[in-house]
N, CA, C and O atoms as a printed pandas DataFrame, in Angstrom:
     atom_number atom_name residue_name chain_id  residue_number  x_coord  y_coord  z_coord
0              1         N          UNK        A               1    0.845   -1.178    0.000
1              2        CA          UNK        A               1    0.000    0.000    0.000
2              3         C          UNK        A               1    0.887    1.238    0.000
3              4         O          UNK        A               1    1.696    1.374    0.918
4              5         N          UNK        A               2    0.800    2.083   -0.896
5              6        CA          UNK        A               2    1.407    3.331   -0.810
6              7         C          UNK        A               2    0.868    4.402    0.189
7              8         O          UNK        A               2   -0.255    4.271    0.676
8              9         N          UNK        A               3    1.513    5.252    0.431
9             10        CA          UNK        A               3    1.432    6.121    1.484
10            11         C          UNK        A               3    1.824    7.552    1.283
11            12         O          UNK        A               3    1.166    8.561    1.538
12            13         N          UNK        A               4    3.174    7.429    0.714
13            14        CA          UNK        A               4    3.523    8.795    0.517
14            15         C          UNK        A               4    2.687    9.880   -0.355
15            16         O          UNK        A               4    3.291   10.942   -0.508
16            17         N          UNK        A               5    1.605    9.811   -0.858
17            18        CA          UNK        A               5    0.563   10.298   -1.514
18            19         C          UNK        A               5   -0.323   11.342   -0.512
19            20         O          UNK        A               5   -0.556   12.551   -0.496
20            21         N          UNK        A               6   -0.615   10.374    0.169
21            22        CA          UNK        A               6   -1.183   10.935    1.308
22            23         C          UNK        A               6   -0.714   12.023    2.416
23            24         O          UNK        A               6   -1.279   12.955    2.988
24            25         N          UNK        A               7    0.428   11.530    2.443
25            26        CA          UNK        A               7    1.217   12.458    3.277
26            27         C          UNK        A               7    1.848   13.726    2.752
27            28         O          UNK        A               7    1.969   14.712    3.479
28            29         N          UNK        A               8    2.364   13.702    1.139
29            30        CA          UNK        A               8    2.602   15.012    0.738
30            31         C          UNK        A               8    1.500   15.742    0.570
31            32         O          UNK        A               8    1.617   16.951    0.767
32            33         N          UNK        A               9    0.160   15.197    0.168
33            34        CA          UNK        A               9   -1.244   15.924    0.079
34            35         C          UNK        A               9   -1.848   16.263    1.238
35            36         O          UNK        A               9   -2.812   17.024    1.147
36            37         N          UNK        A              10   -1.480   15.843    2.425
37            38        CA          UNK        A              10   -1.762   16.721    4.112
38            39         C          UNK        A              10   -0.395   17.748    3.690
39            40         O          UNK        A              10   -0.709   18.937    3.732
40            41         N          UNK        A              11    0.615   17.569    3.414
41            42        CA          UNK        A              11    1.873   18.694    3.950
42            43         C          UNK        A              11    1.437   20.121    2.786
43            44         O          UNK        A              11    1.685   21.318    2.933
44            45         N          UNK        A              12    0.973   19.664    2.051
45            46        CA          UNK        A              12    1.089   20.739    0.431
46            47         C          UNK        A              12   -0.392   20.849    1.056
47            48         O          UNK        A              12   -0.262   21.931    1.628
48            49         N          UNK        A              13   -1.746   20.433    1.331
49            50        CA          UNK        A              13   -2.314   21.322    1.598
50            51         C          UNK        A              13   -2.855   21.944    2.514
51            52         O          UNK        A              13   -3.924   22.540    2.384
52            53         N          UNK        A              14   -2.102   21.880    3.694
53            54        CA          UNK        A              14   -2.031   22.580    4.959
54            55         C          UNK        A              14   -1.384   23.595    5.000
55            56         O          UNK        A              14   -1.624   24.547    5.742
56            57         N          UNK        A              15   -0.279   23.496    4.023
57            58        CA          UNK        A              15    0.669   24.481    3.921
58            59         C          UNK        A              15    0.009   25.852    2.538
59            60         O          UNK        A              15    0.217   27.065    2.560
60            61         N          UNK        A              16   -0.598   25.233    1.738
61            62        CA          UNK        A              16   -1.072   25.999    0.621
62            63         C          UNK        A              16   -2.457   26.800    1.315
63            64         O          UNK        A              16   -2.605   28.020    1.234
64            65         N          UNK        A              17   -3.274   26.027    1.894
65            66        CA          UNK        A              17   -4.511   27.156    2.106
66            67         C          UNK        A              17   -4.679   27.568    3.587
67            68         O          UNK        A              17   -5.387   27.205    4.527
68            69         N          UNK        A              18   -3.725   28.476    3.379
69            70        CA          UNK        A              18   -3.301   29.337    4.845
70            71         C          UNK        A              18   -4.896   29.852    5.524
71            72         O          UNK        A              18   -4.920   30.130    6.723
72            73         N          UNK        A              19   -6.192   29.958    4.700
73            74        CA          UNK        A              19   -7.160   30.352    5.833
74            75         C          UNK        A              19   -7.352   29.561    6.913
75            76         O          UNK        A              19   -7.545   30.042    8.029
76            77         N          UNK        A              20   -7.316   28.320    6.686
77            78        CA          UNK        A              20   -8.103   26.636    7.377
78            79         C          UNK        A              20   -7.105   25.940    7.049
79            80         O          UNK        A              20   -7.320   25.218    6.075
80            81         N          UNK        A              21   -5.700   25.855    7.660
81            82        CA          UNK        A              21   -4.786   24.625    7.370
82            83         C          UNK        A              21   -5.614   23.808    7.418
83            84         O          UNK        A              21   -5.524   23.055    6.448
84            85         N          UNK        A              22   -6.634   23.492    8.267
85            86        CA          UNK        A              22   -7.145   21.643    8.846
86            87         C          UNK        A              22   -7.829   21.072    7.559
87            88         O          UNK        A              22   -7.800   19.944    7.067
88            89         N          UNK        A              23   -8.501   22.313    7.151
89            90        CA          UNK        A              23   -9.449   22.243    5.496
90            91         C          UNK        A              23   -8.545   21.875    4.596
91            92         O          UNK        A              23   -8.914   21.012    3.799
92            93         N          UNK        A              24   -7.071   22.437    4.464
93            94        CA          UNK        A              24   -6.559   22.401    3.598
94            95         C          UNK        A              24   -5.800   20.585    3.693
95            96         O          UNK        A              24   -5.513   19.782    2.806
96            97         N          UNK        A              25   -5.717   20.539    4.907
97            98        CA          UNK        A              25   -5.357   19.234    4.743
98            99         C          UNK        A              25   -5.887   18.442    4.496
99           100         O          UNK        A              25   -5.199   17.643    3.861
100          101         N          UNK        A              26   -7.089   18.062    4.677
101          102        CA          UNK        A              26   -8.182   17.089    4.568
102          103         C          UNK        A              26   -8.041   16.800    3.040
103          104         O          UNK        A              26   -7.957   15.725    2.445
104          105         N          UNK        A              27   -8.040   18.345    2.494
105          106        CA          UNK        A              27   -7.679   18.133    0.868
106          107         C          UNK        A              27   -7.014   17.253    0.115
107          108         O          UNK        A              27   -7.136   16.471   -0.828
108          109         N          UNK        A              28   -6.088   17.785    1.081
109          110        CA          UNK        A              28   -4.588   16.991    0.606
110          111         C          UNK        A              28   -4.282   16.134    0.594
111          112         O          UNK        A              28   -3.248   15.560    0.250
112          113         N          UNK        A              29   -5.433   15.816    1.104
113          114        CA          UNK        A              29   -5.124   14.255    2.186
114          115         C          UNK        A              29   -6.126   13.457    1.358
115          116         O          UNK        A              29   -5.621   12.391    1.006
116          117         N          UNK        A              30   -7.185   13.592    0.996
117          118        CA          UNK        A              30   -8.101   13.160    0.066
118          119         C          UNK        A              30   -7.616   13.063   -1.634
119          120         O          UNK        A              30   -7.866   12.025   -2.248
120          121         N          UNK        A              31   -6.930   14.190   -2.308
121          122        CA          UNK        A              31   -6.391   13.889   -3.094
122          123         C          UNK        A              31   -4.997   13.588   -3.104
123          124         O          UNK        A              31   -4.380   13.226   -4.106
124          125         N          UNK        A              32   -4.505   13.750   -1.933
125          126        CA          UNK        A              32   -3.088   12.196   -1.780
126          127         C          UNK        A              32   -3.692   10.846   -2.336
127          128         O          UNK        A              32   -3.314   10.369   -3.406
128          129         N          UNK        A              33   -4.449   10.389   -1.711
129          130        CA          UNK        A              33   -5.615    9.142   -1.561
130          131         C          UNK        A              33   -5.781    8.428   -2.948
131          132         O          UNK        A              33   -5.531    7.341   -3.469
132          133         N          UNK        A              34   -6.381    9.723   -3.277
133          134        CA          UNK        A              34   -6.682    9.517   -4.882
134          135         C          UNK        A              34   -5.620    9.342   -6.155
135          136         O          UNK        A              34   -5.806    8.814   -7.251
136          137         N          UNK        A              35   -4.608    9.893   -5.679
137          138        CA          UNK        A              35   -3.616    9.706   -6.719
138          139         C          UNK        A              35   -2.691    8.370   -6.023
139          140         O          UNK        A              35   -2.034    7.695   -6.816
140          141         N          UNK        A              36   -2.660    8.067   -4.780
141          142        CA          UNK        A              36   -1.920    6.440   -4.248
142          143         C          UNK        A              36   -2.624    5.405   -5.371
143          144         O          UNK        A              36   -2.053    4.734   -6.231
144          145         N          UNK        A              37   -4.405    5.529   -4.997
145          146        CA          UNK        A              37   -5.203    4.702   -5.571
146          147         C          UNK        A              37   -5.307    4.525   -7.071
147          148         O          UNK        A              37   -6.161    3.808   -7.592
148          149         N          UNK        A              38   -4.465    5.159   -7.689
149          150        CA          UNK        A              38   -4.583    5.216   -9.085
150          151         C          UNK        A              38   -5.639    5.444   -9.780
151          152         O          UNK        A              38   -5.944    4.894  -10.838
152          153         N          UNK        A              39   -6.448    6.570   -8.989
153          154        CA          UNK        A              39   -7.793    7.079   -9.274
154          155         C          UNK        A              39   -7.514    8.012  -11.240
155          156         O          UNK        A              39   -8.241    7.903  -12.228
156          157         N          UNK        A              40   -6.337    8.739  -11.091
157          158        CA          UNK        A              40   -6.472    9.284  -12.456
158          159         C          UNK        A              40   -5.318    8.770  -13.256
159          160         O          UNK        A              40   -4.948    9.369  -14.265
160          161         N          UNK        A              41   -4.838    7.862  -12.904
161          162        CA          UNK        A              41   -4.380    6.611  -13.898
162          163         C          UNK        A              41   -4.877    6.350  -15.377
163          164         O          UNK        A              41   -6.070    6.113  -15.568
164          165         N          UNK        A              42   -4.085    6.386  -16.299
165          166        CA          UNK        A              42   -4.444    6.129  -17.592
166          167         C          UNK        A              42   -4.996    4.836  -17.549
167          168         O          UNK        A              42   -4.343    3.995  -16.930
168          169         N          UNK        A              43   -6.128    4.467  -18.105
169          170        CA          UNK        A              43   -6.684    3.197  -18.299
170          171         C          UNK        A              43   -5.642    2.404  -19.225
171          172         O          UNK        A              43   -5.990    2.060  -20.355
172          173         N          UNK        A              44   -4.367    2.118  -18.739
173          174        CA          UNK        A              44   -3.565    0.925  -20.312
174          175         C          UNK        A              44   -3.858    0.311  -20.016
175          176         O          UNK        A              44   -4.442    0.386  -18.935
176          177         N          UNK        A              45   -3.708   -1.137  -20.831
177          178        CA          UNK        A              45   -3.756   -1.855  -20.645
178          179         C          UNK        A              45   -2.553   -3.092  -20.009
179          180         O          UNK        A              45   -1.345   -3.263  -20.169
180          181         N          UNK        A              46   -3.301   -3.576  -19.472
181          182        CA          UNK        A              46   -1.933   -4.716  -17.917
182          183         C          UNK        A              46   -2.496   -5.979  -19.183
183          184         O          UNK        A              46   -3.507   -6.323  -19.795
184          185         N          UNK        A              47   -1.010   -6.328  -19.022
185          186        CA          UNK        A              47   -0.459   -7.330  -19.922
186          187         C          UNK        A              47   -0.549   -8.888  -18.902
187          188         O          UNK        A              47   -0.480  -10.098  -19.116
188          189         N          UNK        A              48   -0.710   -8.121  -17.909
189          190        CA          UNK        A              48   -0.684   -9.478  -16.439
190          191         C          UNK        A              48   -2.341   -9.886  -16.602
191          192         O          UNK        A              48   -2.725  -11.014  -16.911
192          193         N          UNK        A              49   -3.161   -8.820  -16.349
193          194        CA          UNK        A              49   -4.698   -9.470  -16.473
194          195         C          UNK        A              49   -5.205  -10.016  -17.546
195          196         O          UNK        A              49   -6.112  -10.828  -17.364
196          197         N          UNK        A              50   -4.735   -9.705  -19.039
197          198        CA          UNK        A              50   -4.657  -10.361  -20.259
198          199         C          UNK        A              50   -4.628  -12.010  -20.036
199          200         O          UNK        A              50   -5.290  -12.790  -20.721
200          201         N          UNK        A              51   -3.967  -12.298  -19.231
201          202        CA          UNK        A              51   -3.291  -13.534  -18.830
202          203         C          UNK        A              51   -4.321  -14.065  -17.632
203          204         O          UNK        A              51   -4.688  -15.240  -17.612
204          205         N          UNK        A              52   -4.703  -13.210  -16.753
205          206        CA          UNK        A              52   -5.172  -13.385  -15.354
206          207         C          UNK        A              52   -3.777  -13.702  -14.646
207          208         O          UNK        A              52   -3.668  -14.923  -14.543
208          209         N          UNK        A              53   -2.994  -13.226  -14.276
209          210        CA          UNK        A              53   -2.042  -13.247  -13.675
210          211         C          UNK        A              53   -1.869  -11.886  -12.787
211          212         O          UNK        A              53   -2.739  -11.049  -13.024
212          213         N          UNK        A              54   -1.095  -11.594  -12.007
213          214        CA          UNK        A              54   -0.741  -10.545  -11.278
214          215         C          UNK        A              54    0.793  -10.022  -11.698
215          216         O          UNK        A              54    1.398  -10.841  -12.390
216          217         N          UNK        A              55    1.224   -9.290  -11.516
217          218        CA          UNK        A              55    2.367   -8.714  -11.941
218          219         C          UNK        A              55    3.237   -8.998  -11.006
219          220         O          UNK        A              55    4.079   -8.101  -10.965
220          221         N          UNK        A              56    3.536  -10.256   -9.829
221          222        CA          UNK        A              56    4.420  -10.579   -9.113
222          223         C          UNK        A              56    4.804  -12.310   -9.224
223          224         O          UNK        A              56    5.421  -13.043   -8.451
224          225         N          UNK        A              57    3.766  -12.715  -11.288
225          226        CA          UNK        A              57    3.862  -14.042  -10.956
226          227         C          UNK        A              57    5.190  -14.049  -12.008
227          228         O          UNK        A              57    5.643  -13.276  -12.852
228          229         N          UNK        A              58    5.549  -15.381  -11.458
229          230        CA          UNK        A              58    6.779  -16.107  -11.920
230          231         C          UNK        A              58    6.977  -16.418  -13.064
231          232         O          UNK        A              58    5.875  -16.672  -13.552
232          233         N          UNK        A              59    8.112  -16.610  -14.128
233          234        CA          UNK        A              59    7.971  -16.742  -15.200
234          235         C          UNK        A              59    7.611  -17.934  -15.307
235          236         O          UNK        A              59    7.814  -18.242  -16.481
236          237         N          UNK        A              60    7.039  -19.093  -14.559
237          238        CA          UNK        A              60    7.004  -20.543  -14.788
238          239         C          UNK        A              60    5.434  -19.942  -15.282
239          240         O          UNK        A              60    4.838  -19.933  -16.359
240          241         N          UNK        A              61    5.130  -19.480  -13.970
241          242        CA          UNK        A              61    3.347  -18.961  -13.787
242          243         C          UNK        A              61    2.884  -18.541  -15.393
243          244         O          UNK        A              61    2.049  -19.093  -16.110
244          245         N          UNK        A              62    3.868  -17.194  -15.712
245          246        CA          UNK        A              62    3.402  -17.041  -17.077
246          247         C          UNK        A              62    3.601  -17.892  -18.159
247          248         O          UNK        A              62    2.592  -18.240  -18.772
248          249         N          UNK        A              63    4.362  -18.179  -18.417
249          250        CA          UNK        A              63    4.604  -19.500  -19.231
250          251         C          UNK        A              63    3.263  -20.596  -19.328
251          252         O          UNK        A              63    2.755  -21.024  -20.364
252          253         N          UNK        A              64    2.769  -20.974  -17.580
253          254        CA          UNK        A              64    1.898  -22.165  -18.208
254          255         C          UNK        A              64    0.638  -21.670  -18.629
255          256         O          UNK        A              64   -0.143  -22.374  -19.269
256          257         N          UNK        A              65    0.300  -20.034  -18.178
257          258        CA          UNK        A              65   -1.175  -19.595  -18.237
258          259         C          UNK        A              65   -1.034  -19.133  -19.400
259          260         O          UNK        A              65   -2.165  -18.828  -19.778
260          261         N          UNK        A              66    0.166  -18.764  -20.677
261          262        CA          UNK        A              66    0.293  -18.250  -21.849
262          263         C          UNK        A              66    0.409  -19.594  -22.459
263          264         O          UNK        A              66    0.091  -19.432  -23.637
264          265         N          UNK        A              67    0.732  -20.958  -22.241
265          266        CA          UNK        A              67    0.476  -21.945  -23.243
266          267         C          UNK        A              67   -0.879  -22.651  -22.423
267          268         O          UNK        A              67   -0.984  -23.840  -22.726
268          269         N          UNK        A              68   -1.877  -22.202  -21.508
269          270        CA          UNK        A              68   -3.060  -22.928  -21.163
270          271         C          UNK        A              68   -4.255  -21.895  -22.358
271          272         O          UNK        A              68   -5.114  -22.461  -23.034
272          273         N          UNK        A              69   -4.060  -20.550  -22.375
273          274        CA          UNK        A              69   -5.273  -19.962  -22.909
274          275         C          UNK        A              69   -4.557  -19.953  -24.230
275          276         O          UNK        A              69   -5.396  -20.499  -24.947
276          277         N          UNK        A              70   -3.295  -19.608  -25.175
277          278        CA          UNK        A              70   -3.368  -19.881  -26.165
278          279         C          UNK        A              70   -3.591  -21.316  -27.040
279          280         O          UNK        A              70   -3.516  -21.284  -28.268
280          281         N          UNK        A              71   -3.881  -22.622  -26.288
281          282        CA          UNK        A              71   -4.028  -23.448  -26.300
282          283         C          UNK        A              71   -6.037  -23.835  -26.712
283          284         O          UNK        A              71   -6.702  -24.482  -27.521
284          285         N          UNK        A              72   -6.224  -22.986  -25.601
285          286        CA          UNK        A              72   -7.778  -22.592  -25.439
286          287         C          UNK        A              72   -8.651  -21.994  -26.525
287          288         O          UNK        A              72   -9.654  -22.417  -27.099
288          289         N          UNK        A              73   -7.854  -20.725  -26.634
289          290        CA          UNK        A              73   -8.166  -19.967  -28.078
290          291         C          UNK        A              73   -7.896  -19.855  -28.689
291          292         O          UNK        A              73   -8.304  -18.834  -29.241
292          293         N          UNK        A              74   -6.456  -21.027  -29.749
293          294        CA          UNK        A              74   -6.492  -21.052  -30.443
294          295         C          UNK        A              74   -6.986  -21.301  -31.920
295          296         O          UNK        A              74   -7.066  -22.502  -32.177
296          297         N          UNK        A              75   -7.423  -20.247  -33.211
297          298        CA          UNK        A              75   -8.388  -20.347  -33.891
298          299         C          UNK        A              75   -8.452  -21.826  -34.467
299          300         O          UNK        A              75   -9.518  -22.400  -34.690
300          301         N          UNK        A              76   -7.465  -22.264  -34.637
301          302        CA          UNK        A              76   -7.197  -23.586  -35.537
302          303         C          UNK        A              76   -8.029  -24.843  -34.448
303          304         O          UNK        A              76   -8.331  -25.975  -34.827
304          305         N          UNK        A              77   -8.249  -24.344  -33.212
305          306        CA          UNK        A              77   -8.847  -25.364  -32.669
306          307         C          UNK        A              77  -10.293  -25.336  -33.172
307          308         O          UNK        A              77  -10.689  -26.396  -33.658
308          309         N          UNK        A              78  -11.026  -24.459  -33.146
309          310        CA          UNK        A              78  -12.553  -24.415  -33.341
310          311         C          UNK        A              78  -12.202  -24.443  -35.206
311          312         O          UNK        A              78  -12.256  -23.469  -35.958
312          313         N          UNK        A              79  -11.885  -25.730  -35.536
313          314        CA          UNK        A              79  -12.256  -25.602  -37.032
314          315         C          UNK        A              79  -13.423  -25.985  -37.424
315          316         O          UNK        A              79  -13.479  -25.989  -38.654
316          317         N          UNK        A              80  -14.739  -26.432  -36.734
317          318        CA          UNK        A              80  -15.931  -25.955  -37.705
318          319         C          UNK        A              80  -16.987  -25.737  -37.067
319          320         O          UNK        A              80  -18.047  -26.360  -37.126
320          321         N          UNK        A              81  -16.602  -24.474  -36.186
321          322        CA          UNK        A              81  -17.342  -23.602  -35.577
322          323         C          UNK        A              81  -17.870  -22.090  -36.864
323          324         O          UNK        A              81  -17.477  -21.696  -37.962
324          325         N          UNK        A              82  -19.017  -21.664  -35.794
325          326        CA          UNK        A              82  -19.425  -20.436  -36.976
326          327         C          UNK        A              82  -18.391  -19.565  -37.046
327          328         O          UNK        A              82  -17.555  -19.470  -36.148
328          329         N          UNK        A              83  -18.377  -18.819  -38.195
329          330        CA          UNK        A              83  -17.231  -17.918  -38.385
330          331         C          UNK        A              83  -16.883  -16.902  -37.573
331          332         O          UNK        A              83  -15.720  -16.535  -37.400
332          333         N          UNK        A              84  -18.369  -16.165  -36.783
333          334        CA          UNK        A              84  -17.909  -15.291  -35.489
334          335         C          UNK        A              84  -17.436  -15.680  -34.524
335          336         O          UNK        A              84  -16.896  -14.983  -33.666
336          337         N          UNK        A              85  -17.604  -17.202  -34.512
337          338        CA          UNK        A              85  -16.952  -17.730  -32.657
338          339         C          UNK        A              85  -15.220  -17.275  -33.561
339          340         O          UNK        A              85  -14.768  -16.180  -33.227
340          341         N          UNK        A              86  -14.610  -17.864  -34.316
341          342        CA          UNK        A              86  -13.744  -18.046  -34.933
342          343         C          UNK        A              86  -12.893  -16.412  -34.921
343          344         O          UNK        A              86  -11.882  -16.225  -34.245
344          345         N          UNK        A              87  -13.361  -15.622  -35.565
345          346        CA          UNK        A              87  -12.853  -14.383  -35.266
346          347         C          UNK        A              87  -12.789  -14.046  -33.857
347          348         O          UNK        A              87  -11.762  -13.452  -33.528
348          349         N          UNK        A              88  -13.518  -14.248  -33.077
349          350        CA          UNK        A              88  -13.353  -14.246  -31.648
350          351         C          UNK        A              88  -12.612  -14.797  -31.194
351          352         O          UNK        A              88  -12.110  -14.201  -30.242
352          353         N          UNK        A              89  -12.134  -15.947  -31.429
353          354        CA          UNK        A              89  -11.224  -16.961  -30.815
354          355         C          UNK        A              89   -9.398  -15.890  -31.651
355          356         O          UNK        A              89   -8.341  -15.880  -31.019
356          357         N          UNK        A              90   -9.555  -15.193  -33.024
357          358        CA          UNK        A              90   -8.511  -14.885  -33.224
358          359         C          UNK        A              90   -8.042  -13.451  -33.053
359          360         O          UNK        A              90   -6.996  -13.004  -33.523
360          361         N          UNK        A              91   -9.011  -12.716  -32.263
361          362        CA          UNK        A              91   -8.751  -11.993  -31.837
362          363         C          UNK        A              91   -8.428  -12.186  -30.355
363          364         O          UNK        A              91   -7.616  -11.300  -30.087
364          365         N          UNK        A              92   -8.610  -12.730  -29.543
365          366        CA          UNK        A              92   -8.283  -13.132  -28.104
366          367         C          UNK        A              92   -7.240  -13.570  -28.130
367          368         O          UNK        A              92   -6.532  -13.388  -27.140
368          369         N          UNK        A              93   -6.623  -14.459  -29.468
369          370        CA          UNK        A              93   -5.353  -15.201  -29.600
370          371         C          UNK        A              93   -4.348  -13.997  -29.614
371          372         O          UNK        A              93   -3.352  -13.791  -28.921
372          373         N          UNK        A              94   -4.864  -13.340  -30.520
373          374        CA          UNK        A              94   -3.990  -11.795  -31.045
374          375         C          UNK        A              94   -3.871  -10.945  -29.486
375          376         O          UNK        A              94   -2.952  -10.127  -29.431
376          377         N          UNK        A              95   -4.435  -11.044  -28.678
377          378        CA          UNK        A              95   -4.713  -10.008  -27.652
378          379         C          UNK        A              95   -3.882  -10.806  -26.311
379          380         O          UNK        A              95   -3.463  -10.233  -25.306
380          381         N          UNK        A              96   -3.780  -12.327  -26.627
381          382        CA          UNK        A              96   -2.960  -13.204  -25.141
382          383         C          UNK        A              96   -1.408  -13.161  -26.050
383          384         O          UNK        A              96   -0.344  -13.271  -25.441
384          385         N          UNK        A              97   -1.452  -13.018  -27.307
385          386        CA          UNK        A              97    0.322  -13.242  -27.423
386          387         C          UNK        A              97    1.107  -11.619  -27.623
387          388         O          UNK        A              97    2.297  -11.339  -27.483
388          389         N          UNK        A              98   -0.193  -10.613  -28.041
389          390        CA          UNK        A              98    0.416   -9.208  -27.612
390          391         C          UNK        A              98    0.858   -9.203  -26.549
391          392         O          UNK        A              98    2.063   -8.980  -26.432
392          393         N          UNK        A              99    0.067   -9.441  -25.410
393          394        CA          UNK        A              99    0.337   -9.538  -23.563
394          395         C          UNK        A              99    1.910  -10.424  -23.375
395          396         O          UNK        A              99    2.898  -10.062  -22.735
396          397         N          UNK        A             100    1.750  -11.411  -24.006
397          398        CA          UNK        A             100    2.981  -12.182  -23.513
398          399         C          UNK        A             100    4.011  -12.020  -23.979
399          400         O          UNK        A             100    5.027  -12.426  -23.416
400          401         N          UNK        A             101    4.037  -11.254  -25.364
401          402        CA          UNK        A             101    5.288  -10.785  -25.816
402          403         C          UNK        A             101    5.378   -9.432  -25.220
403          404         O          UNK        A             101    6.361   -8.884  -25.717
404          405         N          UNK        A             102    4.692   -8.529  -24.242
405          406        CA          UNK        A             102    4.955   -7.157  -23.462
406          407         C          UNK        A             102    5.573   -7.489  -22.233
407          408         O          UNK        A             102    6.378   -6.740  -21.679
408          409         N          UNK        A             103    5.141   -8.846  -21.688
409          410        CA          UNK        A             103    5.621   -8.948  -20.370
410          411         C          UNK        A             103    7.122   -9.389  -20.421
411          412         O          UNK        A             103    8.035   -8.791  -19.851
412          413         N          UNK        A             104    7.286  -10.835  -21.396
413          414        CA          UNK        A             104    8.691  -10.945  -22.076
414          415         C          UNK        A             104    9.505   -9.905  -22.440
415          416         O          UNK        A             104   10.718  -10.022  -22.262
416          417         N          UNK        A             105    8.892   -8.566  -23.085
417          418        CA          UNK        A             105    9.732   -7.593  -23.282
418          419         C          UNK        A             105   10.412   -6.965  -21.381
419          420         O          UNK        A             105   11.534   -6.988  -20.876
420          421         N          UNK        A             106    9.010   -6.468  -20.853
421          422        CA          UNK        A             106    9.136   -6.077  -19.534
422          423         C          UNK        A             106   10.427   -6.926  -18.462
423          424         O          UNK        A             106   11.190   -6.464  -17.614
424          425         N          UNK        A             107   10.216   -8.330  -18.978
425          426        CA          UNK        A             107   11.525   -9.404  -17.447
426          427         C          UNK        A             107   12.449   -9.353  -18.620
427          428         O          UNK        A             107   12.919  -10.490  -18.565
428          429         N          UNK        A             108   12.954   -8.841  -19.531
429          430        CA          UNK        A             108   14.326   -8.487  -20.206
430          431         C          UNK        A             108   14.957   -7.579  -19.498
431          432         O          UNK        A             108   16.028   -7.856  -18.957
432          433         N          UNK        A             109   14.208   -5.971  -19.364
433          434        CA          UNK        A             109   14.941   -4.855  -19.041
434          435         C          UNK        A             109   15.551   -5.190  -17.366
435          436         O          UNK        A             109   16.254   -4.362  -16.787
């Protein structure tokens, strides 16, 4: 859990709205909160939930959940399914090996 959010947003706004420090902190302290919580966070996309994984699992972890769902959705499996399950299945394929080639990029650096 982060913290320091909170605490520069009591110091910056106790210190900024000199009528009501206590007001001003509460502020600060509320939008500390909000920016710990990743309240105005760009929506990207996590290459870990793609997977259902968390971003502290192991490369074994990713490995078996990137050959269990590309396994799953792969298009060549549903060969004579209707053509929309099929595009569905190759777009999900397209969307689990984007993820796994970002996270592979990510445990390089």
């Amino acid at each position: 859990m982060r913290w320091y959010g909170k605490l520069l947003g009591f110091i910056a706004g106790a210190l900024l709205f000199r009528p009501n420090p206590l007001f001003g902190a509460v502020v600060g302290l509320l939008l500390g909160h909000a920016f710990d919580s990743d309240w105005f966070r760009l929506n990207k996309e996590n290459p870990y939930r793609e997977l259902g994984l968390t971003s502290e699992a192991t490369d074994a972890e990713v490995e078996r959940a990137y050959r269990k769902l590309i396994s799953q959705y792969h298009p060549d499996k549903l060969g004579g399914a209707a053509p929309e399950l099929q595009q569905q299945a190759e777009q999900k394929s397209r969307r689990i090996n984007a993820a796994y080639g970002r996270i592979k990029t990510l445990r390089k650096r």
